[in-house]
C-alpha positions as CSV (number, residue, x, y, z in Angstrom):
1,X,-9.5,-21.5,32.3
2,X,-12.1,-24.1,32.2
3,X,-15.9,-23.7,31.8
4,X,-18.9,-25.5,30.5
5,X,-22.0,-24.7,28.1
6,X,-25.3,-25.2,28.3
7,X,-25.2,-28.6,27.0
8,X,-22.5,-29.1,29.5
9,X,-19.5,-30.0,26.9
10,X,-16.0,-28.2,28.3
11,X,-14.4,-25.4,26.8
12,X,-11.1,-24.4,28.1
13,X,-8.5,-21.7,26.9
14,X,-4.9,-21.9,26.2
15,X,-2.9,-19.2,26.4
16,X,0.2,-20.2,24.5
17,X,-1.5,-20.9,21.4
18,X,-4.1,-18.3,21.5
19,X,-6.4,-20.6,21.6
20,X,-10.3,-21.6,23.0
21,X,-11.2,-25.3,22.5
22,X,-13.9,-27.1,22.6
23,X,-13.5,-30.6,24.6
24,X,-17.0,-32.8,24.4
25,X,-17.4,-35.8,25.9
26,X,-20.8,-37.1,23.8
27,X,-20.3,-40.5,25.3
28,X,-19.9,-39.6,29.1
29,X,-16.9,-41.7,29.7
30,X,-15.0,-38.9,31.1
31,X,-12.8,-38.7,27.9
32,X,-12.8,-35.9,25.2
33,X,-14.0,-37.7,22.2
34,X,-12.2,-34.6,19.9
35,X,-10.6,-31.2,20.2
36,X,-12.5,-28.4,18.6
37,X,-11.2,-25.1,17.2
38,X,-13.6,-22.5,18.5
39,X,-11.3,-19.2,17.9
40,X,-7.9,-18.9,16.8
41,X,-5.5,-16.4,16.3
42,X,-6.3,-14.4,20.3
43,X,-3.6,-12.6,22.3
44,X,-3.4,-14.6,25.4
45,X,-6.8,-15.4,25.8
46,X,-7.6,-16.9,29.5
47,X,-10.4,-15.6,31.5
48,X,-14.2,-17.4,30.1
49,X,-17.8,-16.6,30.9
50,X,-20.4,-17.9,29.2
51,X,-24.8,-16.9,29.2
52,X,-27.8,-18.5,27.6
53,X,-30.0,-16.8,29.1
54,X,-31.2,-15.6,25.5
55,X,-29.1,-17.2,23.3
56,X,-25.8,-18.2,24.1
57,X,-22.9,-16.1,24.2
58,X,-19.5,-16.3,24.9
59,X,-17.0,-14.1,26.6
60,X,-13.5,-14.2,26.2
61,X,-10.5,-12.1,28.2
62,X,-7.2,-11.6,25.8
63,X,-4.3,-9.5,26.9
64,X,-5.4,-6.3,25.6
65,X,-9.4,-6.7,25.7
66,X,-12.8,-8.2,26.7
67,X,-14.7,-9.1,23.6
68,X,-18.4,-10.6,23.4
69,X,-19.2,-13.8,20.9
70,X,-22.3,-15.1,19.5
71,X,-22.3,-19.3,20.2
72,X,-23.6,-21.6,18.8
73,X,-23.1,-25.2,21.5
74,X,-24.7,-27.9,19.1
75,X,-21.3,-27.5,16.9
76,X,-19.3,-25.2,19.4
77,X,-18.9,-22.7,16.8
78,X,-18.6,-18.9,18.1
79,X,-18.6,-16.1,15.7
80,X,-19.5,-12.3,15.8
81,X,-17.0,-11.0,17.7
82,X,-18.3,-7.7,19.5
83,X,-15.3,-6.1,21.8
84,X,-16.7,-4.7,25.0
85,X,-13.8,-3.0,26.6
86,X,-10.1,-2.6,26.0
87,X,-7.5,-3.4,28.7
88,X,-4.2,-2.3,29.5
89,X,-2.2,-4.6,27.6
90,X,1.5,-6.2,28.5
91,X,3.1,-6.6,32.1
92,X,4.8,-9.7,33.5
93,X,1.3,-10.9,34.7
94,X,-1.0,-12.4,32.0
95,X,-3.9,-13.6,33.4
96,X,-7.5,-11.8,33.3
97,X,-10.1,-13.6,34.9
98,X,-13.6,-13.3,34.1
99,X,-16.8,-13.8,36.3
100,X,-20.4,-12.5,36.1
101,X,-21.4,-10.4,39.5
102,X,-23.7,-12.3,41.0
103,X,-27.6,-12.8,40.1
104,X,-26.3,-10.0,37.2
105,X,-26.4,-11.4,33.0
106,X,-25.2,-7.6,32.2
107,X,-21.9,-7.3,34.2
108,X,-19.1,-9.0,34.3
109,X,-16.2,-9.1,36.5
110,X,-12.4,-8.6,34.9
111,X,-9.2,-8.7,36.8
112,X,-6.4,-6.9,35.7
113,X,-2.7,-7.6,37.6
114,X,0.2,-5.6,37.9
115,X,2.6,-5.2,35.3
116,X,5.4,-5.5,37.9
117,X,6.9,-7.1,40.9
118,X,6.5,-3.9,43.4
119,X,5.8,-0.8,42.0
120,X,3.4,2.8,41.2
121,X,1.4,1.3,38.8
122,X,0.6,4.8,36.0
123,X,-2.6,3.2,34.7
124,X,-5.0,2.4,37.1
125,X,-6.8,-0.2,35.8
126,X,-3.8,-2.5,36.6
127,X,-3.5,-4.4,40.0
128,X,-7.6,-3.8,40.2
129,X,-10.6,-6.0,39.3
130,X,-13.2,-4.3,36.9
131,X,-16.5,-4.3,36.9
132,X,-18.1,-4.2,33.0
133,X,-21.4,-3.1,32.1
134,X,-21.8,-5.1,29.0
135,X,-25.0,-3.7,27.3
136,X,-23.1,-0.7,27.2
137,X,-19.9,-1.8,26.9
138,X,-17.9,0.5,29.6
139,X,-16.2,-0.2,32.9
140,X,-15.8,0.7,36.3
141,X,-13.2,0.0,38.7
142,X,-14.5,-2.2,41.6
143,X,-11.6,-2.8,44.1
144,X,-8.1,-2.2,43.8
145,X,-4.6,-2.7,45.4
146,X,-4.5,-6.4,44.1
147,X,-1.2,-7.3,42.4
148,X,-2.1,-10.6,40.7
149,X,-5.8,-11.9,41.3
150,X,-5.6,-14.7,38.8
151,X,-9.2,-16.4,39.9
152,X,-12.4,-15.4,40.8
153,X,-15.2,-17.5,42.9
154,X,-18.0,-16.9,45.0
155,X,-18.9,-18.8,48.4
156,X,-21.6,-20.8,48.2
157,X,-23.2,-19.6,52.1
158,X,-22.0,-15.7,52.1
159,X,-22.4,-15.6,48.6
160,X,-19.3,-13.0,49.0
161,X,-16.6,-12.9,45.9
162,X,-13.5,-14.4,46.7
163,X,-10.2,-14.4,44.6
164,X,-6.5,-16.2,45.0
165,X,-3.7,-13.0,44.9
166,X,-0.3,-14.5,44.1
167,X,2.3,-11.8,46.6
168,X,5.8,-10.4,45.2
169,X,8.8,-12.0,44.6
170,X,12.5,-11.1,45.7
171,X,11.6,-11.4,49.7
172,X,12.9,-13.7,52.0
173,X,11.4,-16.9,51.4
174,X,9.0,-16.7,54.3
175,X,7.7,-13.1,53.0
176,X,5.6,-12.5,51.6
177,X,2.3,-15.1,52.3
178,X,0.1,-15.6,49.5
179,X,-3.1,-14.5,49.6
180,X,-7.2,-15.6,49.8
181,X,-9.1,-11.9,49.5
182,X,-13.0,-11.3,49.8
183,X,-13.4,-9.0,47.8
184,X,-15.3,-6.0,48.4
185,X,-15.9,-3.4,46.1
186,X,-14.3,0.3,47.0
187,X,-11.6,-2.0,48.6
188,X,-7.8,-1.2,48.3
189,X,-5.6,-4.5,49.1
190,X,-2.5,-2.9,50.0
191,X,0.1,-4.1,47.1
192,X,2.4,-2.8,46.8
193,X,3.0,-0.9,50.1
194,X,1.7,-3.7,51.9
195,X,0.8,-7.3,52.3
196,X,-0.7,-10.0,54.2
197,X,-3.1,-8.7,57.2
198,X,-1.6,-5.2,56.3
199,X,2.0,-6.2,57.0
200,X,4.5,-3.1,55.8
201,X,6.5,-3.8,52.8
202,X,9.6,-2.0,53.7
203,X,11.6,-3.5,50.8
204,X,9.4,-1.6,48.9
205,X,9.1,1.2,51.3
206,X,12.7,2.0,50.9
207,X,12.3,3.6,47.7
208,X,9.3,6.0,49.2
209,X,8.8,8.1,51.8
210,X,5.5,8.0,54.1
211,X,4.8,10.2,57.3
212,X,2.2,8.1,58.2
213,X,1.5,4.0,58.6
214,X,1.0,3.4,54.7
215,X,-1.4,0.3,55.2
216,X,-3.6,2.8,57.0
217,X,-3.0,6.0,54.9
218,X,-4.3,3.9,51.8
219,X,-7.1,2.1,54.4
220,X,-6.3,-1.2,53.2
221,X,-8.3,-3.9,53.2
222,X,-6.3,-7.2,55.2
223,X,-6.4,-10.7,53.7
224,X,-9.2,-13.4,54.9
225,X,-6.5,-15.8,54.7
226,X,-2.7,-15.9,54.6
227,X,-1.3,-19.1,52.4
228,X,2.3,-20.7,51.4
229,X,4.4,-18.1,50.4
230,X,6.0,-18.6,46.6
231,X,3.4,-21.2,45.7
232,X,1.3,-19.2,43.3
233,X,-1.6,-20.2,44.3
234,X,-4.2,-19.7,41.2
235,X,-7.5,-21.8,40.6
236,X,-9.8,-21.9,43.7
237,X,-13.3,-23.9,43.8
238,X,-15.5,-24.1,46.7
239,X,-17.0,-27.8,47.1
240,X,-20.7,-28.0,45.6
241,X,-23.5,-29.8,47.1
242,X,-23.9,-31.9,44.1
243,X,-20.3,-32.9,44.7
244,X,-19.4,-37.2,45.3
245,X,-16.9,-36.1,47.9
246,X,-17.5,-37.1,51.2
247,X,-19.3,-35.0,53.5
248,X,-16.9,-33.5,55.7
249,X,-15.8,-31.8,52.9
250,X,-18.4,-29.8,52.4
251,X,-17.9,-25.8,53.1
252,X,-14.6,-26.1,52.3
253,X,-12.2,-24.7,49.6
254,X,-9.5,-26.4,46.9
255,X,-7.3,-24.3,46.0
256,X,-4.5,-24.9,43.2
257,X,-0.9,-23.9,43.4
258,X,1.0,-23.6,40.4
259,X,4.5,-23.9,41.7
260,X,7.2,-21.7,42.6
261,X,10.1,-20.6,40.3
262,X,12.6,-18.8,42.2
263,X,13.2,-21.1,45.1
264,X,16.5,-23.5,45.7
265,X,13.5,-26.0,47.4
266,X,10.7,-25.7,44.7
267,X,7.1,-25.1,47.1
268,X,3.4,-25.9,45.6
269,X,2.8,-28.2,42.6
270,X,-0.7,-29.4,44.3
271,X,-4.1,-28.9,45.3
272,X,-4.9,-28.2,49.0
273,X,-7.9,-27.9,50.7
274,X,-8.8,-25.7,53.4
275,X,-10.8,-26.7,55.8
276,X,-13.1,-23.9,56.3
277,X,-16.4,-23.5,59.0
278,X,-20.0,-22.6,57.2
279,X,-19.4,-18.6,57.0
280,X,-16.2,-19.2,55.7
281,X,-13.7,-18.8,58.4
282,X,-10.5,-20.8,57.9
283,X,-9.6,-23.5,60.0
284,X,-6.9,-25.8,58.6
285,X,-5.1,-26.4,55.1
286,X,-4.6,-30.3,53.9
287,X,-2.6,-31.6,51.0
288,X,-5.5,-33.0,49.1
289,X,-3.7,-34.0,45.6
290,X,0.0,-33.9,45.6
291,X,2.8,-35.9,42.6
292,X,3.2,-33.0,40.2
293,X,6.6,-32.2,42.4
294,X,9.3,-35.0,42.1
295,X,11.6,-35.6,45.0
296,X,14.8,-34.2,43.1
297,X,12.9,-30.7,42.5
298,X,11.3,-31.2,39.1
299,X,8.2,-31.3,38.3
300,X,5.9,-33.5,36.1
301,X,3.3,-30.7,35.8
302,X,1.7,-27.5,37.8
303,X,-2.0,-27.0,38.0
304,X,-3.9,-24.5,37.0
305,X,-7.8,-24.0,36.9
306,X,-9.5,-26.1,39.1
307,X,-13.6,-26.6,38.6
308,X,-16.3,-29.3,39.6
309,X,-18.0,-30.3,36.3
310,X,-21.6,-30.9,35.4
311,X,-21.1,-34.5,36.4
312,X,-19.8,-34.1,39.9
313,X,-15.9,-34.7,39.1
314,X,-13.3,-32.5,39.5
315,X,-11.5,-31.4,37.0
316,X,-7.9,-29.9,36.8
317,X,-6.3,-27.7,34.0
318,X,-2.5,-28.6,33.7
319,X,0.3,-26.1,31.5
320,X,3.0,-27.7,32.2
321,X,2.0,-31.1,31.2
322,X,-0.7,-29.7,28.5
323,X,-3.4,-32.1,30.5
324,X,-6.5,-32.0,32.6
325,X,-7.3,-34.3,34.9
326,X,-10.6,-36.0,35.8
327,X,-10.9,-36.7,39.8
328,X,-13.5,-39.0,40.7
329,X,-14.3,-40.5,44.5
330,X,-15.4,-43.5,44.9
331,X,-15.9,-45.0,48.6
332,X,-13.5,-47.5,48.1
């Protein structure tokens, strides 16, 4: 995950090493002069918030916990780590996002996936997003029924929370679609007994036995917007007015899709845009960076987080290529 401080230098995470970093660009030629060490040593961190509202502080999401630090953005130092909450730890899924709730400095969104394909999760905190109160350092579940909700974003008109949900695996490879949710708390969104705009999992149903229409026995909530199926759809940004883009753009959503891993013809490996009307309805998905997918299958890289900086360029987080990219538009 990508974010920026107050003095608008990048920090990013990396999983893999258990790493945050520190990426400034002093000189603003859209290059990181270094690579800075900020913490070391963290159990998957990914999800990032950070508030300097009264001094600065950073918040980091590992595998197994939220924790608070004191930071310092003249030398990108953080220290005084202060856990907030613990979270269930392991699962196939990794990723915990972070986001504050909106117009709120004291609670913070965490999503926690599935540790599963398609299954009865024991511990409900998993395949839910959290909402923590961070002055008091507990939790509350917020919405639920979301197997792998890997980013968070608000739109910039409805001001409603939005989040990419990456479906199961092992179905036909038109089944089942990926997911665009607004996200609503008290919600359920269906996984795993359903999918989609409430479409029955009966691969899954075959193991269970319902007497009713399990989509509406566990009233859940449809998608806003069915995407390609198997992509893995994971960073989403909604384009800001200070954005260079041109302005046609402007309403609509880039989303990026990691890549598929199961398929004979590999799907994703790009960032799309959907063309969306002011309130947010969808109208039409575009390619709108393609490459990382070769013509033989491989791939040079999949994209990850994808955010508009300070400056007005894009940027996109790469894992596969250990990169991220600077987009800039130019009218020419």
């Amino acid at each position: 995950m990508v974010i920026w401080d107050e003095l608008g230098q990048m920090i990013v995470s990396d999983m893999e090493q258990g790493l945050v970093l520190g990426l400034p660009d002093r000189d603003h030629n859209g290059v990181a002069d270094e690579v800075i060490t900020i913490l070391s040593g963290l159990n998957k961190p990914h999800g990032l918030e950070m508030n300097c509202e009264n001094g600065c502080r950073l918040f980091v999401a590992e595998n197994h916990q939220v924790s608070m630090y004191d930071y310092t953005p003249q030398i990108m130092t953080a220290f005084n780590a202060k856990k907030l909450v613990n979270l269930p730890a392991g699962g196939r899924h990794e990723h915990r996002s972070l986001l504050f709730k909106r117009d709120s400095a004291n609670q913070l969104f965490v999503s926690v996936p599935s540790t599963c394909n398609a299954c009865y999760e024991p511990e409900e905190r998993n395949a839910s997003l959290l909402l923590i109160d961070i002055e008091n350092r507990v939790f509350t579940g917020y919405a639920s029924g979301l197997r792998d909700t890997s980013f968070l974003a608000y739109h910039p008109n409805t001001h409603q929370l939005w989040g990419t949900e990456i479906g199961r695996e092992f179905l036909p490879d038109d089944l089942p679609p990926n997911e665009i949710n607004i996200i609503k708390q008290g919600a359920n969104y269906g996984w795993p007994q359903c999918f989609g705009n409430n479409q029955i999992d009966f691969d899954f149903l075959k193991r269970y036995q319902f007497d009713t229409h399990p989509c509406d026995e566990i009233q859940a909530q449809p998608n806003h917007i069915n995407l390609l199926p198997y992509a893995n759809p994971m960073g989403l940004v909604f384009l800001p007015s200070y954005s260079n883009l041109p302005k046609e753009y402007q309403d609509d959503l880039l989303v990026a899709y990691h890549g598929s891993w199961l398929q004979d013809d590999p799907v994703g490996f790009k960032v799309t845009r959907l063309e969306l009307d002011r309130l947010g309805n969808y109208l039409v998905e575009k390619d709108f960076i393609t490459g990382w997918l070769r013509s033989d299958g491989t791939s040079i890289g999949r994209p990850v987080d994808i955010k508009f900086g300070p400056d007005g360029a894009l940027y996109i987080t790469d894992d596969e290529a250990g990169q991220i990219y600077r987009m800039i538009y130019t009218s020419n």
